[in-house]
Structures are given as C-alpha cells and as structure tokens.
Biopython code that builds the backbone (N, CA, C, O; Angstrom):
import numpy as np
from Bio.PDB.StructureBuilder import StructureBuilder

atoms = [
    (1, "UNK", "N", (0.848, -1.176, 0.000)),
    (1, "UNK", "CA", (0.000, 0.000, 0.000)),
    (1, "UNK", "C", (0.893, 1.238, 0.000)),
    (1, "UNK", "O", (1.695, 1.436, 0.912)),
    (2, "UNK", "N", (0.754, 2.017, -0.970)),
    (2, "UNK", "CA", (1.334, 3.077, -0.953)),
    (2, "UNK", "C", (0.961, 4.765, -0.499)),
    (2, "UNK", "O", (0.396, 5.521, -1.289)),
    (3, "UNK", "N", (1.392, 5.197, 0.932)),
    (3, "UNK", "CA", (0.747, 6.147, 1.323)),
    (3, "UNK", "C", (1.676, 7.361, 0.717)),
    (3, "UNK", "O", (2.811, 6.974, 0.438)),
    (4, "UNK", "N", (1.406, 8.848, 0.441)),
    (4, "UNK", "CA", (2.223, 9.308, -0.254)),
    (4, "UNK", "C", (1.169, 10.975, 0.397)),
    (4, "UNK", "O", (0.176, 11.104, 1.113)),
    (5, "UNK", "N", (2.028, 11.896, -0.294)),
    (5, "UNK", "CA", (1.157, 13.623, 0.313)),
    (5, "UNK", "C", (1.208, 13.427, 1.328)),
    (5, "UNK", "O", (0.090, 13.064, 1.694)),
    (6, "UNK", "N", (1.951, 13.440, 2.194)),
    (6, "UNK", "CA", (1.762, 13.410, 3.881)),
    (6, "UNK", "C", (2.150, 14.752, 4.272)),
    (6, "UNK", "O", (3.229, 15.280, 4.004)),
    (7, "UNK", "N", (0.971, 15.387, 5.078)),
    (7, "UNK", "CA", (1.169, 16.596, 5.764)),
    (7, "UNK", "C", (0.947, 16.540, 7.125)),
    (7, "UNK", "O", (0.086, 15.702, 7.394)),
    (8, "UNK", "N", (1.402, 17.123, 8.095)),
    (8, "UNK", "CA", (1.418, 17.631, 9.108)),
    (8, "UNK", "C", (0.845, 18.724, 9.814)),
    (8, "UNK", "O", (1.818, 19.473, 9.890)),
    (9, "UNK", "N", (0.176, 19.140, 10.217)),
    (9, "UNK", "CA", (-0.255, 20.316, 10.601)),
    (9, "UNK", "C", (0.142, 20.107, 12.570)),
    (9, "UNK", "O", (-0.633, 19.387, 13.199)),
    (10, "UNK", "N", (1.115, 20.656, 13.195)),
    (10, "UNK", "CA", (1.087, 20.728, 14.671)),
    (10, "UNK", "C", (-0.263, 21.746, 15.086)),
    (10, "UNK", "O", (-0.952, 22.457, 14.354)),
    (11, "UNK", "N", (-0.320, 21.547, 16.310)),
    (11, "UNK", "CA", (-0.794, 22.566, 16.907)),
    (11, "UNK", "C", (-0.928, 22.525, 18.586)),
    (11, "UNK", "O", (-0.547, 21.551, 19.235)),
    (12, "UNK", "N", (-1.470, 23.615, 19.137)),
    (12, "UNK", "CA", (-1.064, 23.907, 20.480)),
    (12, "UNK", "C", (-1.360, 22.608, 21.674)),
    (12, "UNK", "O", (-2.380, 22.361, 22.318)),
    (13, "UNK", "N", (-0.137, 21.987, 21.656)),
    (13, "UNK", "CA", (-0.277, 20.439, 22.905)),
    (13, "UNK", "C", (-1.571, 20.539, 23.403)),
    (13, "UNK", "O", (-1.916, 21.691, 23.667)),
    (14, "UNK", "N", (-2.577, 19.452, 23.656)),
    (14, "UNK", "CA", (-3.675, 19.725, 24.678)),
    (14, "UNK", "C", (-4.167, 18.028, 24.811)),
    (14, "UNK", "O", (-4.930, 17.511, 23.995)),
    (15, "UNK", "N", (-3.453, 17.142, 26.242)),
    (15, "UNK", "CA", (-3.741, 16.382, 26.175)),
    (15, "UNK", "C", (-3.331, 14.801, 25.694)),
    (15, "UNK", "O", (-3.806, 13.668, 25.756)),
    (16, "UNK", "N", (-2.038, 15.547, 25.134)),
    (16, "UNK", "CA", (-1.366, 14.397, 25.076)),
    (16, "UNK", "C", (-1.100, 14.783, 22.859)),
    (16, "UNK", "O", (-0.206, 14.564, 22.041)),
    (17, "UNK", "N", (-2.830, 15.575, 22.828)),
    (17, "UNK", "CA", (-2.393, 15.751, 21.010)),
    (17, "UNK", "C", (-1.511, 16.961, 20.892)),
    (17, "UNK", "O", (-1.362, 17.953, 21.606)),
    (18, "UNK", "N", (-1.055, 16.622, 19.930)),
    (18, "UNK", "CA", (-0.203, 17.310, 19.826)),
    (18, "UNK", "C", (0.118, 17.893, 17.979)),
    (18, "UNK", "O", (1.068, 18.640, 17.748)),
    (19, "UNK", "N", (-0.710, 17.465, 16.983)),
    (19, "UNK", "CA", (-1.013, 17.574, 15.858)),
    (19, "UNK", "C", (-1.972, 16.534, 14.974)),
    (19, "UNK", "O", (-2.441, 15.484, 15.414)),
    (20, "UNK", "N", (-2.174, 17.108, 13.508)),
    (20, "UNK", "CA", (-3.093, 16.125, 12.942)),
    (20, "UNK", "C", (-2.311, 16.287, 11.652)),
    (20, "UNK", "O", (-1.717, 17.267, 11.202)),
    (21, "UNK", "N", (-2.501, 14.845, 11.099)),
    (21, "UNK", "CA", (-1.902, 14.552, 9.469)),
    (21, "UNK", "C", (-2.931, 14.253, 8.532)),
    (21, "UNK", "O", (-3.947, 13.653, 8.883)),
    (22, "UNK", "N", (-2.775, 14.555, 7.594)),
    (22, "UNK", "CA", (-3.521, 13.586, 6.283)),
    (22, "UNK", "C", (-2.575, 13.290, 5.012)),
    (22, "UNK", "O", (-1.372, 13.545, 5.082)),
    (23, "UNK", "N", (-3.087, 12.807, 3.979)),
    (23, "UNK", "CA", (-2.173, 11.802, 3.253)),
    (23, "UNK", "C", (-2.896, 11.542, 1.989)),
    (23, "UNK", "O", (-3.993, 12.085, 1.863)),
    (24, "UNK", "N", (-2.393, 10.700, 0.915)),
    (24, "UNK", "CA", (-3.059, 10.372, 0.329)),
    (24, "UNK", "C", (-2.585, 8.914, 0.237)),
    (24, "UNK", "O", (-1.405, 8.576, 0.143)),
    (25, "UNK", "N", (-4.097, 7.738, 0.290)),
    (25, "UNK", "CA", (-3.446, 6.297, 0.253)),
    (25, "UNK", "C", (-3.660, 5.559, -1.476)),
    (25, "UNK", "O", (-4.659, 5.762, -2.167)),
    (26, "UNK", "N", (-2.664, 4.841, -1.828)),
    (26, "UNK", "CA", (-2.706, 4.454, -3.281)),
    (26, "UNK", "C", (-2.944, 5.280, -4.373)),
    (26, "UNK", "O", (-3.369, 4.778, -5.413)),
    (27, "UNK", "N", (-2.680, 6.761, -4.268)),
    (27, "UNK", "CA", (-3.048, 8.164, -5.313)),
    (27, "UNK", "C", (-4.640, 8.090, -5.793)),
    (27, "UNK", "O", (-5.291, 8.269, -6.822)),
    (28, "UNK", "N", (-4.846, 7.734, -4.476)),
    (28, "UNK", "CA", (-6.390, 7.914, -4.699)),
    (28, "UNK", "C", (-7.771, 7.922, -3.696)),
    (28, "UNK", "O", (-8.990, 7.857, -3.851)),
    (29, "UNK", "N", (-7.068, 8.008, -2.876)),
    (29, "UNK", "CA", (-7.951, 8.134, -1.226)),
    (29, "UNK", "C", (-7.539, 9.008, -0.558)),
    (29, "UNK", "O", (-6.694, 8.588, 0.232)),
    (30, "UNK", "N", (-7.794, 10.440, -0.454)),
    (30, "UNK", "CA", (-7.610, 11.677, 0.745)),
    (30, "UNK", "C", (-7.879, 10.979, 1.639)),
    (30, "UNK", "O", (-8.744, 10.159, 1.330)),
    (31, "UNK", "N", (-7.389, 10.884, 3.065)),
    (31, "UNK", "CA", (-7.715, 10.839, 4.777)),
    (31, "UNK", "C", (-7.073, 12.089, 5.382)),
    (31, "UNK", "O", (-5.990, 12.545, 5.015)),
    (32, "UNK", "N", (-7.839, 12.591, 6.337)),
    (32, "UNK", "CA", (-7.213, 13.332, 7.300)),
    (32, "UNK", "C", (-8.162, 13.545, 8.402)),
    (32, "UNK", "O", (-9.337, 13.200, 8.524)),
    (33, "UNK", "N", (-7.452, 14.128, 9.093)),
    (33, "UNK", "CA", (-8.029, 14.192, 10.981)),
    (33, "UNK", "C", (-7.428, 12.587, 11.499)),
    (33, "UNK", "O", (-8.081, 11.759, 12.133)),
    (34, "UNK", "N", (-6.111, 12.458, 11.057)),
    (34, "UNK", "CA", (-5.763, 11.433, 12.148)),
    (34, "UNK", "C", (-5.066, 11.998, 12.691)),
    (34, "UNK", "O", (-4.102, 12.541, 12.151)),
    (35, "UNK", "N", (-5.453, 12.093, 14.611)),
    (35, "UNK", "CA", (-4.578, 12.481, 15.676)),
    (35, "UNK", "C", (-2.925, 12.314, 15.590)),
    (35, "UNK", "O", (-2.315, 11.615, 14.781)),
    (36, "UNK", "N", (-2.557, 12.863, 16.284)),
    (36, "UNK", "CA", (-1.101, 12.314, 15.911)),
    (36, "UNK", "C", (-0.868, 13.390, 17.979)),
    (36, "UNK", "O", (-0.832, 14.546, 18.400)),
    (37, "UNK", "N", (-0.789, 12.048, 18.493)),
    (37, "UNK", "CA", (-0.789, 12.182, 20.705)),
    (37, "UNK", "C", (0.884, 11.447, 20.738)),
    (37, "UNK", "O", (1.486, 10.656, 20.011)),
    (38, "UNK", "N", (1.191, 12.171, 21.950)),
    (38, "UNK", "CA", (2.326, 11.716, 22.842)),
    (38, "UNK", "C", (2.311, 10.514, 23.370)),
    (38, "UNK", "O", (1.440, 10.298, 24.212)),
    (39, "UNK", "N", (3.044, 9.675, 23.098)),
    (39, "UNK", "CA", (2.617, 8.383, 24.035)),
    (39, "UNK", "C", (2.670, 8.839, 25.707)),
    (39, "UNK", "O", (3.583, 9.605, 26.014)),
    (40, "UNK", "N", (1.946, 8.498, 26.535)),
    (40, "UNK", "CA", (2.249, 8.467, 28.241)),
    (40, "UNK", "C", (3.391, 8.404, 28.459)),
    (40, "UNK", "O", (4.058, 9.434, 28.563)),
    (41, "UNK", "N", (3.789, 7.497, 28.553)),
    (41, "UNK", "CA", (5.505, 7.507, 28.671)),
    (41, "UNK", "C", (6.304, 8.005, 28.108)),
    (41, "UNK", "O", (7.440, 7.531, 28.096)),
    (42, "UNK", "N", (5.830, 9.670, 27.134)),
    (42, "UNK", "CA", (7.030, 9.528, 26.511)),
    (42, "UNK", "C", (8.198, 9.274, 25.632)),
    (42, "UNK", "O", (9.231, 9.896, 25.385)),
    (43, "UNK", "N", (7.552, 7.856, 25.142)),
    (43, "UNK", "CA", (8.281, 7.476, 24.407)),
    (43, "UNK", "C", (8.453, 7.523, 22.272)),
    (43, "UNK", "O", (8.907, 7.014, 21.247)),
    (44, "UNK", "N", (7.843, 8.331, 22.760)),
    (44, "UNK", "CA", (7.030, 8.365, 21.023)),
    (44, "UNK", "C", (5.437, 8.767, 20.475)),
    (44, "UNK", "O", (4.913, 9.824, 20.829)),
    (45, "UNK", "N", (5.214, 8.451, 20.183)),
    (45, "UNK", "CA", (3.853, 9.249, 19.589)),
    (45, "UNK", "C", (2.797, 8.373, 19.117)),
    (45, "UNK", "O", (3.537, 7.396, 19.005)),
    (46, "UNK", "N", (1.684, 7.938, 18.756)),
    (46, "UNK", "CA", (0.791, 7.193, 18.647)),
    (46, "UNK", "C", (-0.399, 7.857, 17.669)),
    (46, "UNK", "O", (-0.868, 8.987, 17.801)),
    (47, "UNK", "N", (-0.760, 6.890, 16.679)),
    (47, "UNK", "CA", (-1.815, 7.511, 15.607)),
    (47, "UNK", "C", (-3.142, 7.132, 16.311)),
    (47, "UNK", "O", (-3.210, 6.086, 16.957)),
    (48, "UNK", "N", (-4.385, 8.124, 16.171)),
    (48, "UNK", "CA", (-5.864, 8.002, 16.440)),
    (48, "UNK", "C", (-6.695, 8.372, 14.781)),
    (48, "UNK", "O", (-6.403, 9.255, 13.975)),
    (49, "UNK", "N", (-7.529, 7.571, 14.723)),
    (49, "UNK", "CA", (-8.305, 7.805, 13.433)),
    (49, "UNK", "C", (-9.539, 8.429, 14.059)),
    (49, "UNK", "O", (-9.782, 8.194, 15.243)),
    (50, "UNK", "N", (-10.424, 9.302, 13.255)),
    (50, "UNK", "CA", (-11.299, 9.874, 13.839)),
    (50, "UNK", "C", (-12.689, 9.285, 13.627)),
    (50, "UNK", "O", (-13.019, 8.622, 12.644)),
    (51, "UNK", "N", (-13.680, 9.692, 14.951)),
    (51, "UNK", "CA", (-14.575, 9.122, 15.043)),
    (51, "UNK", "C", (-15.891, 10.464, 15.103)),
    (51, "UNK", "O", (-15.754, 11.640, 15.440)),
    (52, "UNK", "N", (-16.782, 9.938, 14.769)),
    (52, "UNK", "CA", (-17.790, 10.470, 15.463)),
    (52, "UNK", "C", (-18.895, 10.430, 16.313)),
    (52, "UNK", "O", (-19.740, 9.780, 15.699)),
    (53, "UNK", "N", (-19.386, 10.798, 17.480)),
    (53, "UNK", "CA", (-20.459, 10.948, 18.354)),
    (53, "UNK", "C", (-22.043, 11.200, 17.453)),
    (53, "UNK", "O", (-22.265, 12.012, 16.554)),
    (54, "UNK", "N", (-22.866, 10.314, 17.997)),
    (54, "UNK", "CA", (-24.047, 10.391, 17.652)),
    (54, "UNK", "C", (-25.175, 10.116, 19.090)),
    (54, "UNK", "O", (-25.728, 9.029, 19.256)),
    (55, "UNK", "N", (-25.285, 10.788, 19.627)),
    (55, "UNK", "CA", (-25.472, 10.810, 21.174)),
    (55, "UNK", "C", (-24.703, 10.249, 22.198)),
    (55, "UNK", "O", (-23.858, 10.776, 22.922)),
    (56, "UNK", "N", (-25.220, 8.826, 22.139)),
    (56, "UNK", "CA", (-23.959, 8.091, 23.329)),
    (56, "UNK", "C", (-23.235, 7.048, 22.355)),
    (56, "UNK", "O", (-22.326, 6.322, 22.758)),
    (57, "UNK", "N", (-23.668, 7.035, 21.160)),
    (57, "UNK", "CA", (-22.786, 6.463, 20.345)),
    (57, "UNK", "C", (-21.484, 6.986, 19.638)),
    (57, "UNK", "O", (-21.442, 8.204, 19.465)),
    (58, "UNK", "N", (-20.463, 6.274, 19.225)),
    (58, "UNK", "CA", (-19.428, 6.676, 18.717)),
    (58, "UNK", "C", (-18.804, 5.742, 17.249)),
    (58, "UNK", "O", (-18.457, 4.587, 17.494)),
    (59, "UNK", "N", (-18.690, 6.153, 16.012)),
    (59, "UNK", "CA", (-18.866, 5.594, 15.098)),
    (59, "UNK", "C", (-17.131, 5.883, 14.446)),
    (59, "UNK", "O", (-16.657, 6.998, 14.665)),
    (60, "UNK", "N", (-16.560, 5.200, 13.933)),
    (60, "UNK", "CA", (-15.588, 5.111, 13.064)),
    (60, "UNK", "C", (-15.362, 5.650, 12.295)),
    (60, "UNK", "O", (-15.247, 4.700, 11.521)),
    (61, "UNK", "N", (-15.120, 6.634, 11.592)),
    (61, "UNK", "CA", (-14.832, 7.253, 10.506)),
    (61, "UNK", "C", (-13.998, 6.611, 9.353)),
    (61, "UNK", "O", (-14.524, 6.215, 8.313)),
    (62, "UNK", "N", (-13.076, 6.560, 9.531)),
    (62, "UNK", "CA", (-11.800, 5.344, 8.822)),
    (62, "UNK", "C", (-10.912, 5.122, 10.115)),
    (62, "UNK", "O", (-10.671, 5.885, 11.051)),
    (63, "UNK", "N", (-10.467, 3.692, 9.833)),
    (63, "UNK", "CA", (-8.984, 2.985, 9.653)),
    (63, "UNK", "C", (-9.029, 2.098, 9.815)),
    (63, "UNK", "O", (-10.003, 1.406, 10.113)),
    (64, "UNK", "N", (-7.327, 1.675, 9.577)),
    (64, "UNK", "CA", (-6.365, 0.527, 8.917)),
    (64, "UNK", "C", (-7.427, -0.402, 9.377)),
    (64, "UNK", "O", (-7.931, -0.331, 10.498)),
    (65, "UNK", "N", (-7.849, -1.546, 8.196)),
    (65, "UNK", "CA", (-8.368, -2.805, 8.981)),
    (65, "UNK", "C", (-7.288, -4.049, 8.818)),
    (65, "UNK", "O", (-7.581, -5.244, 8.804)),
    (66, "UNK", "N", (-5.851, -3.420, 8.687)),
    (66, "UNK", "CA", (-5.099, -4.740, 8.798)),
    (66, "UNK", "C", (-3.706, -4.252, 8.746)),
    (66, "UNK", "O", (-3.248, -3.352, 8.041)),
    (67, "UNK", "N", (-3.109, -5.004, 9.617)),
    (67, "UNK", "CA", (-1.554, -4.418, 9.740)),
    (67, "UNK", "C", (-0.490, -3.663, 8.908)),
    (67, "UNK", "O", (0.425, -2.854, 9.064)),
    (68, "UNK", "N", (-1.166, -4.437, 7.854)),
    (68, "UNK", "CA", (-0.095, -3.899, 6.308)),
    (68, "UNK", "C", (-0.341, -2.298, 6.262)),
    (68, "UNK", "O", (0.381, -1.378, 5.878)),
    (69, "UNK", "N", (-1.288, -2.324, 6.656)),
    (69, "UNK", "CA", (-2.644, -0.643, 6.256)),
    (69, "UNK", "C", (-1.776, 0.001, 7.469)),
    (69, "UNK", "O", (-0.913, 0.866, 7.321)),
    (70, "UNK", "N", (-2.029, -0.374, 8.253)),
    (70, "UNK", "CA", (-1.500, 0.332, 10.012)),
    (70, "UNK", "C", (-0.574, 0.936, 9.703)),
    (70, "UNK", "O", (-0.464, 2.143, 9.489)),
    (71, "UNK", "N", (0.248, 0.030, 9.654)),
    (71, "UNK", "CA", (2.154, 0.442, 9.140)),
    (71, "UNK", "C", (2.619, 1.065, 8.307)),
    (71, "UNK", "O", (3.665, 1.647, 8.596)),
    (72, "UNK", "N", (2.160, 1.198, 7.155)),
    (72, "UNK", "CA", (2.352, 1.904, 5.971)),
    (72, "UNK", "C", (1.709, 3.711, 6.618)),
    (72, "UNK", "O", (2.422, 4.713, 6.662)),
    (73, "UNK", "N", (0.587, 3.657, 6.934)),
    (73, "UNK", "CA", (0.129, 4.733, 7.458)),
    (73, "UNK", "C", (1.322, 5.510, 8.483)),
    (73, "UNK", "O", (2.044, 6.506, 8.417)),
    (74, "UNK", "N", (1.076, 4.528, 9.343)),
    (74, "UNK", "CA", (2.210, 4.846, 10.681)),
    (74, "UNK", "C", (3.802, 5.593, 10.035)),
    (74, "UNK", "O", (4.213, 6.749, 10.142)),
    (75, "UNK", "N", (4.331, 4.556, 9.454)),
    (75, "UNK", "CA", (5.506, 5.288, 8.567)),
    (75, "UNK", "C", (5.277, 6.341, 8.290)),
    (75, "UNK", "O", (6.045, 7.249, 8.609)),
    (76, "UNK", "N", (4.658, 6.460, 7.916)),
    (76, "UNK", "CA", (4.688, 7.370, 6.667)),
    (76, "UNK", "C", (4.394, 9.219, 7.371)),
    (76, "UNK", "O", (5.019, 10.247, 7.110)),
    (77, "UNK", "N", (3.294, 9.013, 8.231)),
    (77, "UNK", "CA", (3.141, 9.941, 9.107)),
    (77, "UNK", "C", (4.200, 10.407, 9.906)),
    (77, "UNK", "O", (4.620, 11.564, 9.886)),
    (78, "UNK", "N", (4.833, 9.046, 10.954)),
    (78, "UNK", "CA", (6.129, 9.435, 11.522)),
    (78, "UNK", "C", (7.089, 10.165, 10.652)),
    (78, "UNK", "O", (7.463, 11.279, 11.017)),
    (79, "UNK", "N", (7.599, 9.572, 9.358)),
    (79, "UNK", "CA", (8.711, 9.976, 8.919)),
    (79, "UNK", "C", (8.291, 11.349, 8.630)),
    (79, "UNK", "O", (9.183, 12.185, 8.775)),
    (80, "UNK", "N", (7.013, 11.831, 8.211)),
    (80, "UNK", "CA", (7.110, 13.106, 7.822)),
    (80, "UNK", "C", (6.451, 14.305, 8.905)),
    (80, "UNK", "O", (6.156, 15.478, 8.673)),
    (81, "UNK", "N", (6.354, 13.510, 10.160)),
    (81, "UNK", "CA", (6.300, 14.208, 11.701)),
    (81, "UNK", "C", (8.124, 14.274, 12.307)),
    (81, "UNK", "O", (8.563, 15.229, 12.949)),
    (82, "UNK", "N", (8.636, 13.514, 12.066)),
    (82, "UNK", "CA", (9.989, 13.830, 12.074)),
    (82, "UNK", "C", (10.546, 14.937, 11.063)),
    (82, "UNK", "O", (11.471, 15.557, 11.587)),
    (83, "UNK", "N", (10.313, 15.274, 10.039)),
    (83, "UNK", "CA", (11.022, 16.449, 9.222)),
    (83, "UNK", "C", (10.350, 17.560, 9.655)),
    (83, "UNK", "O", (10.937, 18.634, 9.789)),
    (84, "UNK", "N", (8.841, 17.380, 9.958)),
    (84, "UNK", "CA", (8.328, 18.939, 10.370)),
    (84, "UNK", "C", (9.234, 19.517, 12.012)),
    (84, "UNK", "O", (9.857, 20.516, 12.373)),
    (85, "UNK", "N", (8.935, 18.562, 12.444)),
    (85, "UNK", "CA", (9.648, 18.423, 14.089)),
    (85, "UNK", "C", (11.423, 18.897, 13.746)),
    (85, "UNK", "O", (11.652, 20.078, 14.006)),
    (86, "UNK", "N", (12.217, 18.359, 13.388)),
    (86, "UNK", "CA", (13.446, 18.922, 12.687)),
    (86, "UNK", "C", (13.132, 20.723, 12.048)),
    (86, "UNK", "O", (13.790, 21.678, 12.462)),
    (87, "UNK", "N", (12.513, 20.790, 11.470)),
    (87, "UNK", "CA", (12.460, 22.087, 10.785)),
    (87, "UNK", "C", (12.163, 22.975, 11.913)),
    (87, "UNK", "O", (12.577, 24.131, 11.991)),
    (88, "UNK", "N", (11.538, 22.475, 12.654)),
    (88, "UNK", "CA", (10.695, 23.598, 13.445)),
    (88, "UNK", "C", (11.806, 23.370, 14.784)),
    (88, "UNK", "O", (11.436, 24.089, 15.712)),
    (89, "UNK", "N", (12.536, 22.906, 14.993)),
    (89, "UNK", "CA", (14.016, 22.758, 15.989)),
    (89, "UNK", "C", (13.305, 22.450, 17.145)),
    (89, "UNK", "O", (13.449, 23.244, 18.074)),
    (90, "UNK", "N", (12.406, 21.276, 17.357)),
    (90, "UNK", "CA", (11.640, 20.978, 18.990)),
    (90, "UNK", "C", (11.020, 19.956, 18.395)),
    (90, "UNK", "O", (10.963, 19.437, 17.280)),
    (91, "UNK", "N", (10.521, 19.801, 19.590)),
    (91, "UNK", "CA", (9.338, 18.542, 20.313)),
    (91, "UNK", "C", (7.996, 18.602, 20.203)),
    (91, "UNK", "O", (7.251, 18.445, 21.171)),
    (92, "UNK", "N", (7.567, 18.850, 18.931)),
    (92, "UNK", "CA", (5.727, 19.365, 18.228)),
    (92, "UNK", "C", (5.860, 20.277, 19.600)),
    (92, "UNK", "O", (5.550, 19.687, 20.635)),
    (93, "UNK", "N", (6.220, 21.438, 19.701)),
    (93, "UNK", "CA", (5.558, 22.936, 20.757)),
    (93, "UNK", "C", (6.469, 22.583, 21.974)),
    (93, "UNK", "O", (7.298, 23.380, 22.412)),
    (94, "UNK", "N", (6.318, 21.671, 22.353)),
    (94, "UNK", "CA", (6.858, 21.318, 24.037)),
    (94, "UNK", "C", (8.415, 21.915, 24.190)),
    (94, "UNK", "O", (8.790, 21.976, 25.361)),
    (95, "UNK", "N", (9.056, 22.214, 23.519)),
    (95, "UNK", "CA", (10.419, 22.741, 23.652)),
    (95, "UNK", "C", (10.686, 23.609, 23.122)),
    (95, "UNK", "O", (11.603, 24.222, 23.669)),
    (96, "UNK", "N", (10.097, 24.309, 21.674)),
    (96, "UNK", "CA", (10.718, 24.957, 20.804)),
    (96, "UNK", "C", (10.072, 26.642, 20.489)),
    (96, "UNK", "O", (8.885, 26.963, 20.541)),
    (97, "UNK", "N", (10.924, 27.297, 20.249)),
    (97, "UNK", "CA", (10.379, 28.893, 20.619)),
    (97, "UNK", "C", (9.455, 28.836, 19.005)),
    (97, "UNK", "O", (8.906, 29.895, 18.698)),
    (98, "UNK", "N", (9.354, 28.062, 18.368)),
    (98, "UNK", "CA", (8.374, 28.266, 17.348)),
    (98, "UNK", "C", (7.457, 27.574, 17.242)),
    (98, "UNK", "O", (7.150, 27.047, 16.173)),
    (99, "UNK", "N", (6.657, 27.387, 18.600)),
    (99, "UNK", "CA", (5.298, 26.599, 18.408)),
    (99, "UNK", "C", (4.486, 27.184, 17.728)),
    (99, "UNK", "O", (4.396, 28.409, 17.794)),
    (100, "UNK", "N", (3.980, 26.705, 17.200)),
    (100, "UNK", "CA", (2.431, 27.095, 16.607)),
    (100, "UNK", "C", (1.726, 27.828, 17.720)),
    (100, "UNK", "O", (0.574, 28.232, 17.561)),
]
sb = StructureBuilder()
sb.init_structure("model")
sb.init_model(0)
sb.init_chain("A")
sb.init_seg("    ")
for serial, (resi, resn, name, xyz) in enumerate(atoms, 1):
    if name == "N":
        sb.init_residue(resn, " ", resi, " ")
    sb.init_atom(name, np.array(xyz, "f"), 0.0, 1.0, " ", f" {name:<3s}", serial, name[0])
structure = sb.get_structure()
C-alpha cells in the first residue's frame, strides 16, 4: 500500500495531542483528521483515526483494517512528523520557541 502527500499540521499540545496529518493512500484516497498524541511515557507518539459521536454512540470514521494498512500509514506519518519536528528545531511545541 502506498501512502504518499503526507502533511502535518502541529498545533497547540492539549492532552497528550499534539497535531493532525492527512495523506493520500494508493493516489487515490484523501484521509485526514488522524490524531497524531504523545505516548504516556514519553516514548514516542501514537496515531488516532477519527470518530464520530451520535449521542452516546461513537462511530468510526476510517482505519487501517489490517496491519499492512497500520504500518504503511504509521511510517509514513512518523517519517514526515519527524522532518516537520526537525524544521521547526523541537518537540511538536513542548520545547521549541516556534510553536504554533
């Protein structure tokens, strides 16, 4: 699966998020509004696909229904959350005098 257009948009930490990406999958599927949160520990960062509320329900919007999908996504986001993060000389806001 080939994910490709990967953008980044940071914005102001709240919660662990800390920006949102979109992409394009196989040059032919726009996605975006996937979270892009701090792991708890620290240790890295973690993708959320978005959902929506319909009273007390909560419905899926998209994602990956299989590892190949996950990963390719995941890459692809990281690697190009790492060049924005480099450019911008910090930690998505948490360190750097050019947060968003």
């Amino acid at each position: 699966m080939q994910v490709s257009e990967v953008q980044i948009q940071l914005i102001k930490p709240q919660a662990g998020l800390i920006a949102f990406a979109s992409l394009v999958v196989a040059g032919d599927l726009y996605l975006s509004g996937i979270g892009i949160h701090r792991k708890l520990d620290g240790s890295g960062y973690r993708l959320t696909f978005p959902t929506r509320k319909a009273g007390a329900q909560s419905f899926d919007i998209f994602h990956p229904i299989n590892r190949e999908a996950g990963r390719a996504i995941e890459d692809g986001v990281m690697a190009a959350l790492k060049d924005v993060l480099t450019r911008v000389g910090g930690d998505a806001g948490h360190d750097s005098p050019h947060a968003p």
